[in-house]
N, C-alpha and C positions, 0 to 999 in steps of 0.2 A: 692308841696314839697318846703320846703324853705333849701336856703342853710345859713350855718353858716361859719362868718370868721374863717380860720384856725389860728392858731398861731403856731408858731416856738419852738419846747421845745430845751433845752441844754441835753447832753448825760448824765448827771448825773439825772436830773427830769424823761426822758422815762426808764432808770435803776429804778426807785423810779417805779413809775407806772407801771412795767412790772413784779416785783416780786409782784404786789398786783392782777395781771391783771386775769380774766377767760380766756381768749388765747393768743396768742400768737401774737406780733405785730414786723417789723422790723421798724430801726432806719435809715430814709435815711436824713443825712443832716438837721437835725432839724423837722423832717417833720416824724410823728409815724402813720405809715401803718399797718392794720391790717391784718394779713397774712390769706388767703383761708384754708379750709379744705384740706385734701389729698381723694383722690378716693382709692379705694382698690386695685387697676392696681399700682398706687401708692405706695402702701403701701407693696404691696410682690416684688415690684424690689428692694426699700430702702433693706428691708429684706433680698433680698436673695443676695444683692450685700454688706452688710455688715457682715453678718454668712460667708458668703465664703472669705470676706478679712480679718475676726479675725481667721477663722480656717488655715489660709495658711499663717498668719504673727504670729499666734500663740509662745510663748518662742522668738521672734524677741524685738526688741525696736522701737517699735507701737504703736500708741492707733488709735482707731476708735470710730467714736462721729457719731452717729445718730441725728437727728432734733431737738432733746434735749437741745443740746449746743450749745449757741452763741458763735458767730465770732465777731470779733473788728478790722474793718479795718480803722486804724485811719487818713491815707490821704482825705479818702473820707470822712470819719466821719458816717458811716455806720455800724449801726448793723443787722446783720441777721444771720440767723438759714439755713445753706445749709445744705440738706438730709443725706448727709454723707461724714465726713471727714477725711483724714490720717492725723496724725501726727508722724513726726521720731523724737524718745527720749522723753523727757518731753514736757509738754503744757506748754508755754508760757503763764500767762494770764494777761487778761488787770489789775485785781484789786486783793483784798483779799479776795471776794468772791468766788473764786476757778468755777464760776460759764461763764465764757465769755474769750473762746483763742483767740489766734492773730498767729497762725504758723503753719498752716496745708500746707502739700504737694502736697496733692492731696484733689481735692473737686470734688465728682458725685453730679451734679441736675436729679431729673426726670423732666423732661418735661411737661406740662399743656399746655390746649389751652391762660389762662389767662396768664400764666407767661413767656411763650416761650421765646417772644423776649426780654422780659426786663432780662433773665438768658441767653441769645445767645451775647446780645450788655450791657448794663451800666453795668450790675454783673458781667460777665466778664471782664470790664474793671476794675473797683474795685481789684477782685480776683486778675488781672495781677499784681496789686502793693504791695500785700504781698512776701516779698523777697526772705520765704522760700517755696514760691510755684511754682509749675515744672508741672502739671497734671491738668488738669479740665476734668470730662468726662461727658456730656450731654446724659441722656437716656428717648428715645423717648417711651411713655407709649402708643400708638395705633398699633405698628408694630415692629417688629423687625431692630430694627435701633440705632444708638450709634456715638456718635460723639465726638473723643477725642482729645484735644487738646494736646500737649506736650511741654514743652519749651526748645529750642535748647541751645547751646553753646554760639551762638551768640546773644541772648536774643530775638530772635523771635520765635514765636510759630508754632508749624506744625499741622496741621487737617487732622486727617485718620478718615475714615470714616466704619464704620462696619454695615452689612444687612444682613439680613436673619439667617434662625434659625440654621446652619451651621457654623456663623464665629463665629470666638473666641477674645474677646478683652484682647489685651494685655498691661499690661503697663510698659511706661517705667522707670519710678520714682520707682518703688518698683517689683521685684520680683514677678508677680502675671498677673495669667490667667484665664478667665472666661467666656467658650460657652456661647454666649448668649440663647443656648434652658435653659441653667442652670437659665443666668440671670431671662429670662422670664418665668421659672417654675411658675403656679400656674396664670398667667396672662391672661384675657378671653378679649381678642381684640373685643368680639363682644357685651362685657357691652359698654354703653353708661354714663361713668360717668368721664367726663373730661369733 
């Protein structure tokens, strides 16, 4: 296997290359990562954790963005695609392409064995420096588990943690409640695709 020097692009070149691209890559600091597949455990918590936070913020001033839409978080110089995000009022966006915000509230990851700790430590440090955001919630895709962060008064963050098919995650940036047997509708702990 031979490896090839990397080179560094500017945020304006992986913009160029990413509307021309077949999937999907994030933008860390110069450095263009090609993002994994989602597993289908994956794919119905994204789901059933965005149907249920468009139909309970529904006629509010909201929007919710699936993996669709980039994020610009320009201290870190970071682009990436989190699973789903809230926004209160209008999107903020980086350019005129109406295509990459900068002002989500709250942002859920699902969890992978590949991405775990790099969405637990540097993504969440990233996320902490967007100004209008208050919520990160982490969801574990092999078990009923949820990990939320919230940001206090004081600007430090609190971690509650939520288990089993019983609890109910709740947040506190927005109005909005969700069993996780709801969350985890439709998800088979016992596929092996993470």
């Amino acid at each position: 296997m031979t490896q090839t020097k990397s080179r560094l692009y500017t945020p304006e070149e992986y913009l160029e290359l990413e509307a021309n691209a077949e999937y999907k890559s994030e933008y860390r600091d110069g450095a263009i990562v090609p993002m994994a597949g989602g597993t289908t455990n994956h794919n119905e918590l994204t789901l059933n954790l965005a149907v249920a936070l468009k139909l309970a913020l529904k006629g509010q001033a909201y929007k919710i963005y699936l993996g669709d839409v980039r994020l610009w978080i320009p201290q870190y110089r970071q682009h990436t695609y989190p699973d789903v995000m809230v926004i209160q009022g209008q999107p903020t966006y980086a350019d005129a392409s109406r295509t990459t915000v900068m002002n989500p509230i709250a942002i859920a990851e699902v969890l992978s064995q590949s991405t775990q700790n790099y969405d637990q430590g540097d993504k969440f440090r990233y996320y902490r420096s967007i100004p209008e955001m208050q919520e990160y919630i982490l969801i574990n895709q092999t078990q009923h588990h949820v990990m939320q962060y919230t940001k206090q008064e004081t600007g430090q963050w609190l971690l509650t943690e939520y288990q089993g098919e019983s609890a109910v995650l709740a947040l506190g940036a927005i109005a909005f409640e969700i069993g996780l047997a709801d969350l985890y509708d439709g998800v088979d702990f016992s596929a092996v695709d993470d």
